[in-house]
C-alpha positions as CSV (number, residue, x, y, z in Angstrom):
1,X,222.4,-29.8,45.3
2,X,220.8,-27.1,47.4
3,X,220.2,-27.7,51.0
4,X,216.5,-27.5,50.5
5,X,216.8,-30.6,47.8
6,X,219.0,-32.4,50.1
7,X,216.6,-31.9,53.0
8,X,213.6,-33.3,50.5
9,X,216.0,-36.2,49.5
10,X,216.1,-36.9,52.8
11,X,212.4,-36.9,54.0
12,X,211.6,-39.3,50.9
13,X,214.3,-42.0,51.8
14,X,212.8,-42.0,55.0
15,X,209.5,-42.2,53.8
16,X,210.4,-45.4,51.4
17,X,212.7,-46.4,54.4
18,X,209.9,-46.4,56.5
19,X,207.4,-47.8,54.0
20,X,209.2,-50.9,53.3
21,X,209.6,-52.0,57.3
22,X,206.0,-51.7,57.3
23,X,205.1,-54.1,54.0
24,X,207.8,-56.4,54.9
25,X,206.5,-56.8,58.6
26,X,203.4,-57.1,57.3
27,X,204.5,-59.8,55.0
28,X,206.4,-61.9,57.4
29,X,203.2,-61.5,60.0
30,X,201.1,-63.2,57.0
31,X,203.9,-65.5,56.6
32,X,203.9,-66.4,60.1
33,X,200.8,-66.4,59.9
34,X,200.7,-68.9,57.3
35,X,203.1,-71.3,59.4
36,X,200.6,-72.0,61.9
37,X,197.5,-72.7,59.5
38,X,197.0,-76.5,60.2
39,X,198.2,-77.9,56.8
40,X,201.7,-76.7,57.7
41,X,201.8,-80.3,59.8
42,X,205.5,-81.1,59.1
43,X,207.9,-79.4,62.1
44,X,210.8,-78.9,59.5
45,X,208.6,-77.2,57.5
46,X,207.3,-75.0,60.1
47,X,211.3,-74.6,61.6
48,X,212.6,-73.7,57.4
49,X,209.9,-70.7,57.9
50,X,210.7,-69.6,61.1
51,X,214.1,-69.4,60.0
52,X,213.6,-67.4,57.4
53,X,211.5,-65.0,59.1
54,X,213.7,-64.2,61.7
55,X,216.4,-63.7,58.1
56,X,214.2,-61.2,56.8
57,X,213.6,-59.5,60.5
58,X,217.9,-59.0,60.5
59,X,217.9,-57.9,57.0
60,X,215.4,-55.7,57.5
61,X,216.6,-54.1,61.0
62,X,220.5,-54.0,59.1
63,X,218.9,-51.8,56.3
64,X,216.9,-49.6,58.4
65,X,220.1,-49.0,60.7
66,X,222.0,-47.8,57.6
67,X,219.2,-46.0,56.5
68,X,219.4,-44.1,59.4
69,X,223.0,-43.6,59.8
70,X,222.7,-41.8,56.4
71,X,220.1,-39.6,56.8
72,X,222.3,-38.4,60.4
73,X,225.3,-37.8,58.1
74,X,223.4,-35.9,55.7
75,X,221.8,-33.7,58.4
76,X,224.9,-32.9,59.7
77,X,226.5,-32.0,55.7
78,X,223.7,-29.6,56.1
79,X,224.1,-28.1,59.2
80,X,227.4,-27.4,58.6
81,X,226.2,-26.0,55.0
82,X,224.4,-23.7,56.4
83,X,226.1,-22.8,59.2
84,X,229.0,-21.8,56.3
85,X,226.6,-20.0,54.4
86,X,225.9,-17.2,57.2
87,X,229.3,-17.1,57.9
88,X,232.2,-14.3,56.5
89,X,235.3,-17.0,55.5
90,X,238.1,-14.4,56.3
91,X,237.0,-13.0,59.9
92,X,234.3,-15.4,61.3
93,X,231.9,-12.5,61.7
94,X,228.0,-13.1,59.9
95,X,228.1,-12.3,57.0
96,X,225.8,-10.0,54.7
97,X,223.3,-12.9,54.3
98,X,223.3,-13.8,58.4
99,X,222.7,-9.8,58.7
100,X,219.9,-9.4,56.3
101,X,218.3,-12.4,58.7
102,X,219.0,-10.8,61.7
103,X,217.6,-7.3,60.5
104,X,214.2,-8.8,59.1
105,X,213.5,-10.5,62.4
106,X,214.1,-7.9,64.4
107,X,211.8,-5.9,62.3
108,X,209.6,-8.0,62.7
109,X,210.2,-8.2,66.8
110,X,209.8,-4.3,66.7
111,X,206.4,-4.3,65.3
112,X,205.1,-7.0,67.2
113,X,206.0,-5.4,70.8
114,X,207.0,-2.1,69.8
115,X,210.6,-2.3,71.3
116,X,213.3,-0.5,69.5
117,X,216.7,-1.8,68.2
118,X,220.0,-0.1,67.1
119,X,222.2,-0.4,63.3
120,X,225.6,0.7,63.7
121,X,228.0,0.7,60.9
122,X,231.7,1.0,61.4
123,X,234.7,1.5,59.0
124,X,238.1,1.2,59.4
125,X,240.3,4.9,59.6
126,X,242.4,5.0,56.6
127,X,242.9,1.4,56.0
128,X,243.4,1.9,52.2
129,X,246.8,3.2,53.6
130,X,247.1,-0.5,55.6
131,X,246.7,-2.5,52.0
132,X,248.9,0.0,50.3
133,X,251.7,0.8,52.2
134,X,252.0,-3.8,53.7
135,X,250.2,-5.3,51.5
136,X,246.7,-7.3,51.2
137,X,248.2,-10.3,53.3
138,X,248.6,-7.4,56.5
139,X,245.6,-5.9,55.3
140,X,243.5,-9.4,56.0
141,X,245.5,-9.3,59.3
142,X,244.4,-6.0,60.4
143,X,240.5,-7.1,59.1
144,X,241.0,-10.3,61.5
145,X,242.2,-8.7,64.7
146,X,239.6,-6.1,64.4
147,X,236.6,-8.0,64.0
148,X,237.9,-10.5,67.3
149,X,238.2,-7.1,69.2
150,X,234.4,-5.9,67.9
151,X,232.9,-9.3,68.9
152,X,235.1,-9.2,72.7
153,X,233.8,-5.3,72.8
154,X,230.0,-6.2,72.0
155,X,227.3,-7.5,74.2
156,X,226.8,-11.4,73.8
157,X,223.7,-10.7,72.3
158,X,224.8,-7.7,69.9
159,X,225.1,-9.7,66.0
160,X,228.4,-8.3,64.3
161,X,228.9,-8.9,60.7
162,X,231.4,-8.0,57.9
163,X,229.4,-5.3,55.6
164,X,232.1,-5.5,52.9
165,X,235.3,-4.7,52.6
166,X,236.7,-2.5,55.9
167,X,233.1,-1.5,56.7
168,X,231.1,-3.6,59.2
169,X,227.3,-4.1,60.5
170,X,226.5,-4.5,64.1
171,X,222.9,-4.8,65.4
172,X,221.6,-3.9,69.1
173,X,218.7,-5.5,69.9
174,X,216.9,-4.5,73.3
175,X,218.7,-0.7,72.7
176,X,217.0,2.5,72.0
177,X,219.7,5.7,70.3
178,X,220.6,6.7,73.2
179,X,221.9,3.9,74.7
180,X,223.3,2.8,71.3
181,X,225.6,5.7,71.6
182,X,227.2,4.7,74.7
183,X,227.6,0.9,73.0
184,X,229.2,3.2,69.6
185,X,231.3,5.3,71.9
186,X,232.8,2.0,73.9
187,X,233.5,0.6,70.8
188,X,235.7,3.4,69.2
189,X,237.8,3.8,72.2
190,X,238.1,0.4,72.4
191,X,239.6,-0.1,68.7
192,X,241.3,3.3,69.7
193,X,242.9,0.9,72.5
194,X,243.4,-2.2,71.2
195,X,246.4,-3.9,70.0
196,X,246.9,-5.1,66.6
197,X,249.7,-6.9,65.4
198,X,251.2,-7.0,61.9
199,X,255.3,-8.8,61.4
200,X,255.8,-8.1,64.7
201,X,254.5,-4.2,64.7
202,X,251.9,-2.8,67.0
203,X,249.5,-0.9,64.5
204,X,246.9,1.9,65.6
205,X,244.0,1.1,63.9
206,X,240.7,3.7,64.5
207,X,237.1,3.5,63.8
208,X,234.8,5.8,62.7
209,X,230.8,4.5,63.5
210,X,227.6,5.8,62.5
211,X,224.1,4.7,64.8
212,X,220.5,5.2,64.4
213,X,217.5,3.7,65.7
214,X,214.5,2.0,64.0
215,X,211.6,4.3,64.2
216,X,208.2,3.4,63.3
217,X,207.1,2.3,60.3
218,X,210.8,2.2,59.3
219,X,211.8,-0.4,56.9
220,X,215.2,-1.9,57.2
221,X,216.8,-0.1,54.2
222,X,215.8,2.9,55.7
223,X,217.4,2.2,58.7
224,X,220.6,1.4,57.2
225,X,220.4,5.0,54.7
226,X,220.2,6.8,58.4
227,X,223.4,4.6,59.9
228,X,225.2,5.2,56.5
229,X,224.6,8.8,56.5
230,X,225.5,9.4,60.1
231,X,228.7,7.1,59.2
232,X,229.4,9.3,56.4
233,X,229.3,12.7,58.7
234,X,232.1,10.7,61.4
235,X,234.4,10.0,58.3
236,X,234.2,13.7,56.8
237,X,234.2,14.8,60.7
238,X,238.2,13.3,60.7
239,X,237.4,10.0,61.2
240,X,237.9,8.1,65.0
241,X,234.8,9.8,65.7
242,X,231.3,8.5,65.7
243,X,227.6,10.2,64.6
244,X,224.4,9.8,65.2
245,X,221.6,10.0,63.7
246,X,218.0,11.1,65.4
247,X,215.6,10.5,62.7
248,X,216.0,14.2,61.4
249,X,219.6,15.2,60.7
250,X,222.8,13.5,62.2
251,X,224.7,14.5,65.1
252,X,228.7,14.0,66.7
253,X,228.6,11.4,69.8
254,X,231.2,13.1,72.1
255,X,233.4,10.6,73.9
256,X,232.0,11.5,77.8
257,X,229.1,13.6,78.0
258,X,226.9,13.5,75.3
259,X,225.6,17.3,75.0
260,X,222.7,16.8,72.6
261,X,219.4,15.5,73.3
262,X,218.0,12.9,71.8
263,X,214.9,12.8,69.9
264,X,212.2,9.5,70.8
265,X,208.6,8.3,69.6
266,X,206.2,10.7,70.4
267,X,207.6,13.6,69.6
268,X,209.2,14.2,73.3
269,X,212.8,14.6,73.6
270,X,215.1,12.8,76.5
271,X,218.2,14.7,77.8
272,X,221.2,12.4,77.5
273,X,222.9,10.9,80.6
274,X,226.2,12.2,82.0
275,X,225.5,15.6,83.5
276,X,225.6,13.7,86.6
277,X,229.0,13.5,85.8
278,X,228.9,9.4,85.1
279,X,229.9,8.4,81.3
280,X,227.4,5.5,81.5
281,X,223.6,5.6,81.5
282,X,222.2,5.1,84.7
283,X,219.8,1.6,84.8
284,X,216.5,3.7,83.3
285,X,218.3,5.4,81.2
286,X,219.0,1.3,79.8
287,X,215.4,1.0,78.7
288,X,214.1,0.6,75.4
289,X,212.0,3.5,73.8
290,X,208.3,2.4,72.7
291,X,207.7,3.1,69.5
292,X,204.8,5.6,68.9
């Protein structure tokens, strides 16, 4: 049964639930009621009724408490349901359907205050080699360890999600391209760093990322043809390198000073940060482009 069925399923039991308190209090008020009209003269009568009342009231409030107690546990079947269905089983990342979500309402956050976000796509260096050379059970593994070190690497509020396969999804909201490039460029030297484990063996796994920024009137598969595309040109670059791409034509991120300049709404361009000599952006450099 779909969640949505359940949910109805649920909504109508405690519709009938609630429908038959009502008709039975109703029934025991006329009954009650009854008791007290003055031809109900004899006290055992009157004490036989009572009893009974108070019977049906306990019955009644038994029902309704199991009643209740089922709905609960069939709000939790579906929480956790759900919560499974945006979920990838084999690295706890979102998955493709928690990432189609996230995308659309971010969209829809971009039109409504014109604030940019970022779509990064990331594939693992050569990890073919990995399933070939140990094996699917190392290459799981390897897909495990990296996705924990992504989601430690990533702002809180970044969503990263298993695209398929080696290749995964991360969305930036609150970031325009250029700093999306700093947030690609931490990531690859933090895989670059990181430590993964397989039987005992260190392993150095790489990255190679593609980024671009939703422009305006951009629709979400378009975004995701300019991330792919500026992934593509990282991997035919020699991988454990990452592109971008500026709306036009992709471009390489360098790892320290990025020496291109980076196209934003309105046809004005914005010299990267780092001449200064600093590898971060300075705190305006942080805010989102408006979209023109």
């Amino acid at each position: 049964m779909s969640p949505v069925a359940i949910a109805v399923t649920l909504v109508v039991e405690f519709v009938i639930a609630s429908a038959m308190g009502v008709i039975a209090t109703r029934r025991l008020m006329k009954r009650y009621a009854g008791a007290a009209e003055p031809h109900d003269t004899e006290p055992i009568e009157l004490q036989v009724k009572l009893h009974q009342a108070l019977t049906d009231v306990a019955r009644l409030q038994d029902e309704l408490v199991q009643a209740d107690a089922h709905i609960r546990e069939q709000t939790e079947k579906i929480d956790i349901h759900l919560a499974e269905s945006r979920v990838d089983p084999l690295t706890g990342l979102a998955n493709r359907r928690a990432l189609d979500d996230e995308l659309s309402r971010r969209l829809s956050e971009t039109k409504r205050t014109r604030l940019a976000f970022c779509m990064m796509l990331v594939d693992l260096d050569h990890f073919k080699r990995i399933n070939d050379t140990l094996g699917h059970d190392a290459g799981d593994s390897v897909l495990r360890q990296a996705a924990e070190a992504m989601r430690k690497t990533m702002r809180e509020m970044d969503l990263v999600a298993r695209f398929g396969g080696e290749e995964f999804a991360i969305v930036l909201p609150a970031t325009d391209l250029l700093s999306g490039t700093y947030a690609a460029e931490r990531l690859r030297k933090a895989m670059e760093q990181a430590l993964i484990e397989v039987d005992g063996d260190a392993l150095k796994v790489t990255i190679s990322a593609g980024i671009a920024e939703i422009r305006a009137d951009e629709t979400v598969t378009m975004l995701l043809r300019r991330a792919d595309a500026a992934l593509y040109a990282a991997k035919s670059a020699g991988r454990n390198t990452s592109f971008l791409h500026d709306g036009r034509d992709t471009r390489p991120i360098t790892s320290s000073k990025p020496a291109v300049a980076f196209a934003v709404f309105g046809g004005a361009e914005e010299s990267a940060p780092g001449a200064d000599g600093n590898d971060e952006p300075a705190s305006g450099d942080l805010m989102m482009t408006a979209l023109g």
